[in-house]
C-alpha positions as a printed NumPy array, in Angstrom:
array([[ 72.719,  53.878, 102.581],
       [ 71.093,  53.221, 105.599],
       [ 71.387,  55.697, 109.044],
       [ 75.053,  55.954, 109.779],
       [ 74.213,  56.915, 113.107],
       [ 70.959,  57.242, 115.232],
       [ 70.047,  58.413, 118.495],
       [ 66.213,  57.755, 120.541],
       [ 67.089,  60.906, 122.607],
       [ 63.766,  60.635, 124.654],
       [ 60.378,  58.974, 124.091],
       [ 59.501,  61.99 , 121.682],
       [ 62.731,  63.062, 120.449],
       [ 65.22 ,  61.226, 117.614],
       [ 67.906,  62.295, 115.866],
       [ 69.196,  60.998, 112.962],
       [ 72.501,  61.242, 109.939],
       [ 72.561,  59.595, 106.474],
       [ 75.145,  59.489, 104.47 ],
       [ 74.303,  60.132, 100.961],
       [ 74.927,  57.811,  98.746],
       [ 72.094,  57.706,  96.737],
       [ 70.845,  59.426,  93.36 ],
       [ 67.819,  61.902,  93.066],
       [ 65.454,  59.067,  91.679],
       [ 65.993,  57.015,  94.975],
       [ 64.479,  60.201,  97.1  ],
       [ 61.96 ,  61.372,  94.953],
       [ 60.35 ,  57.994,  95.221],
       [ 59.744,  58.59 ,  98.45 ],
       [ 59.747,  62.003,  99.344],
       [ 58.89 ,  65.505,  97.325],
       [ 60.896,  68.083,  96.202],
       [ 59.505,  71.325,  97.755],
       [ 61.925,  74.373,  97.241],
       [ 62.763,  75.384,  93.549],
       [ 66.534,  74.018,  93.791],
       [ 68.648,  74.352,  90.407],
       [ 72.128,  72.825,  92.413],
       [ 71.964,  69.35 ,  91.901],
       [ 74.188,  68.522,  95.216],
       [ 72.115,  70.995,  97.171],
       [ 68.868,  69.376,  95.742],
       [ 70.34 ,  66.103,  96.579],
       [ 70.735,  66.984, 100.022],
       [ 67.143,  68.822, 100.308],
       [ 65.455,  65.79 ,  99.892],
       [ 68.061,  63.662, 101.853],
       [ 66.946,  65.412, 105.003],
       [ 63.394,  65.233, 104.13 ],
       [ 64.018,  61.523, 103.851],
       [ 65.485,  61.024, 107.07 ],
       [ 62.503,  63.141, 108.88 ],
       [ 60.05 ,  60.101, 107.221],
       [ 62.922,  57.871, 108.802],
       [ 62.733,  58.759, 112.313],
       [ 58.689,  59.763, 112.251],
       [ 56.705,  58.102, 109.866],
       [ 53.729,  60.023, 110.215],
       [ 55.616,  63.725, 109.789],
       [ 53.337,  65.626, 107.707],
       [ 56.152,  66.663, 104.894],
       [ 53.577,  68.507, 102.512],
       [ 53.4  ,  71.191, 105.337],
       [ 57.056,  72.191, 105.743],
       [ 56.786,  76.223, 105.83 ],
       [ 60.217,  78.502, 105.432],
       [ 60.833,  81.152, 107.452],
       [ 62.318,  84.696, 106.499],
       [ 65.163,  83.343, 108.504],
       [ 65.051,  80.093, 106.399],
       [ 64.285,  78.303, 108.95 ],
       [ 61.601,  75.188, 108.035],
       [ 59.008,  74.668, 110.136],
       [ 55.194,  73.36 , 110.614],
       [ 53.256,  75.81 , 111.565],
       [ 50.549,  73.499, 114.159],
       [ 54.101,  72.641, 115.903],
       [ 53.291,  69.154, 115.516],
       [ 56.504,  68.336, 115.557],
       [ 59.875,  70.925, 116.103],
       [ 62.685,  70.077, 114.129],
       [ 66.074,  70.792, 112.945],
       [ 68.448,  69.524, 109.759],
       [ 71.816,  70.212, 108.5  ],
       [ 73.954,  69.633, 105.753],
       [ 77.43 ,  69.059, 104.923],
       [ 79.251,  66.951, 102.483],
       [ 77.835,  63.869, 101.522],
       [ 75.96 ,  63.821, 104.767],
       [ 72.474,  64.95 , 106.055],
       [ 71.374,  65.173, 109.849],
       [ 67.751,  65.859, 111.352],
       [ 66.999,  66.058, 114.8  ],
       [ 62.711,  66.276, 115.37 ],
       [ 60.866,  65.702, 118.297],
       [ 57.201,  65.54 , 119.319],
       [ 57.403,  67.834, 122.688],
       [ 60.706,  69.448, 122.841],
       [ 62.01 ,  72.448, 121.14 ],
       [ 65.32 ,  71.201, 119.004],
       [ 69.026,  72.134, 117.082],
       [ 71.244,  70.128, 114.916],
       [ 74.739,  70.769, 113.095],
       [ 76.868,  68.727, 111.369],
       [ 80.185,  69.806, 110.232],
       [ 83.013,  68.016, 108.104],
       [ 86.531,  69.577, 109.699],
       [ 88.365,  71.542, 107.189],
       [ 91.402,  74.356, 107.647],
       [ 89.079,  77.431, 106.906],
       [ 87.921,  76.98 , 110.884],
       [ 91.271,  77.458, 112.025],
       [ 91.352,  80.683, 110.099],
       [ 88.3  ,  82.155, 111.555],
       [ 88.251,  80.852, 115.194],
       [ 88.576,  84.48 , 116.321],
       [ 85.401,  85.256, 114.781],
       [ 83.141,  82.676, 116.564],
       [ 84.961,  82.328, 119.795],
       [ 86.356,  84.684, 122.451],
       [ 89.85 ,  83.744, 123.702],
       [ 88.334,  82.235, 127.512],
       [ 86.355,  79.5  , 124.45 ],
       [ 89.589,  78.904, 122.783],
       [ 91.275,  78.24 , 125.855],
       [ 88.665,  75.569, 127.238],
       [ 88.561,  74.144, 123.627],
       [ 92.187,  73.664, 123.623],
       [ 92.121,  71.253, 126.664],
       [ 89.969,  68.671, 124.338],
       [ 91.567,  65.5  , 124.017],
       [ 91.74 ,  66.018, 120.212],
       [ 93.637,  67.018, 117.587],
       [ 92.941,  71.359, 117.118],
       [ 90.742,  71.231, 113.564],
       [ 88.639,  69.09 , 115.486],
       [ 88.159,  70.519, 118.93 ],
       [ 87.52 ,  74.166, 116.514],
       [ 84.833,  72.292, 114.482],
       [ 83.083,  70.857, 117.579],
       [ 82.996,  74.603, 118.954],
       [ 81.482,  75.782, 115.375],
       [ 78.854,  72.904, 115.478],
       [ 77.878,  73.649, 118.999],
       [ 77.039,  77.605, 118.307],
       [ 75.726,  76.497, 115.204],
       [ 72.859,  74.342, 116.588],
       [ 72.484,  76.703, 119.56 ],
       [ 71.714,  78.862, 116.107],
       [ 69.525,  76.746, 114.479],
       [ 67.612,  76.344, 118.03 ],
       [ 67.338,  79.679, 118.271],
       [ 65.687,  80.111, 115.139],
       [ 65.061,  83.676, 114.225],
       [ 68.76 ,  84.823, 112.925],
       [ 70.763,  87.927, 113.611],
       [ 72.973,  85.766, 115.957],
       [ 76.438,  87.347, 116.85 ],
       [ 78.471,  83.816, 117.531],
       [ 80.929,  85.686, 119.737],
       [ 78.435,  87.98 , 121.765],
       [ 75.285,  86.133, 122.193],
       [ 76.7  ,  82.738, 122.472],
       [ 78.896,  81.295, 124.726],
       [ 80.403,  77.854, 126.054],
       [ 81.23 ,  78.248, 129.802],
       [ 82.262,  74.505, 129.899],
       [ 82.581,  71.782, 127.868],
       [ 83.811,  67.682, 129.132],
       [ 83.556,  64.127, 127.928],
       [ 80.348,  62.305, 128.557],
       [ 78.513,  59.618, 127.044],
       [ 77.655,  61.765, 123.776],
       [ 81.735,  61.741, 123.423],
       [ 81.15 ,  65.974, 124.86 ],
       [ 78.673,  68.186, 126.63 ],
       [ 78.955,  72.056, 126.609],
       [ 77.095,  74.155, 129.455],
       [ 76.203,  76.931, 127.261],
       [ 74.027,  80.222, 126.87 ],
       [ 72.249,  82.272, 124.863],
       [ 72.143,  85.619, 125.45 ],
       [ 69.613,  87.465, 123.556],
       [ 66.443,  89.428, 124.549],
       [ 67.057,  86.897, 127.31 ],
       [ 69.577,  84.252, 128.769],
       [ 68.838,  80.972, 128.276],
       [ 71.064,  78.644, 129.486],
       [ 71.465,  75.385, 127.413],
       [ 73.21 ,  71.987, 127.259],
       [ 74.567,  70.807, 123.833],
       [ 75.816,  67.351, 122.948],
       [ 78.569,  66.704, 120.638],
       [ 80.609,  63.866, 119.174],
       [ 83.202,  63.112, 116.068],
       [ 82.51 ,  60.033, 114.011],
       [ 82.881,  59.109, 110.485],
       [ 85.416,  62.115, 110.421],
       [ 82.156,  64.502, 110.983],
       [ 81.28 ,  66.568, 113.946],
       [ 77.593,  66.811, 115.356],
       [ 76.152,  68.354, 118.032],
       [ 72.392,  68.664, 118.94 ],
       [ 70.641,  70.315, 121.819],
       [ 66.666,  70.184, 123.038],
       [ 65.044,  71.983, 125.702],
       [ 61.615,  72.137, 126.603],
       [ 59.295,  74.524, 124.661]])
């Protein structure tokens, strides 16, 4: 399938989400399979988000995709900073030529509403509650917020609850925006962007370097 949803954030920043409905051979005849995978879904969704990266920049340099000990890919000239995420049948990838970037994309399910305590102190569960949407959803769009606030971040050991936090969070054009911040070896304060569609929630941030 073609993007499901694309976004030209800035001249030097796109994000995009596929939904996968495609078999192995259709991705490996474009992209390569880096990472010794044995899943096949997990695999499947590997190359998906490789895929997309070709999608949005033609010219990003896949064959130099590093890991870090946090798991996090990146290139190591900083060509380009980028971000992907997984879920379902569905693969998202924010990159961006100048700006330093984080992606998430969740599919709702009852196991948030179970472990909201964990990720969010009761002041977030009271501004999350005042969403104009039903409460699985408003919980995932929380979770996907601190999750590409994570992903942004970059170098793991993240306590959702202690060094995360959403001081606000209204409708804007992006369906939501949460004033947030970071709180580790510094504060940085950050602006994510979230929305619901296809029954998903994403939500993507970038900041300068």
């Amino acid at each position: 399938m073609p993007l499901v949803y694309q976004q030209n954030i800035n001249s030097c920043t796109k994000l995009g989400v596929w939904h996968i409905a495609e078999d192995e051979d259709f991705f490996l005849g474009k992209v390569i399979l880096q990472n010794s995978i044995t899943h096949p879904h997990k695999r499947l969704q590997h190359l998906a988000g490789r895929y997309v990266l070709k999608q949005l920049f033609p010219d990003f340099p896949l064959e130099l995709i590093r890991i870090a000990g946090t798991r996090k890919p990146f290139l190591q000239d900083e060509q380009y900073h980028f971000s992907i995420s997984h879920c379902g049948e569905y693969a998202a990838v924010i990159a961006s030529s100048r700006n330093r970037v984080g992606v998430d994309i969740e599919v709702p399910q009852e196991k948030i509403e179970r472990i909201q305590h964990k990720f969010l102190t009761q002041s977030e569960l009271n501004k999350i509650g005042a969403l104009s949407t039903d409460r699985r959803q408003a919980l995932t769009i929380a979770w996907s917020i601190k999750e590409a606030m994570f992903k942004w971040y970059g170098s793991g050991k993240v306590d959702f609850r202690g060094h995360m936090t959403i001081h606000d969070i209204e409708p804007n054009d992006f369906a939501f925006v949460a004033n947030c911040s970071f709180n580790k070896e510094e504060v940085w304060p950050l602006k994510v962007h979230a929305l619901m569609f296809n029954g998903i929630s994403l939500a993507f941030l970038i900041t300068e370097k």
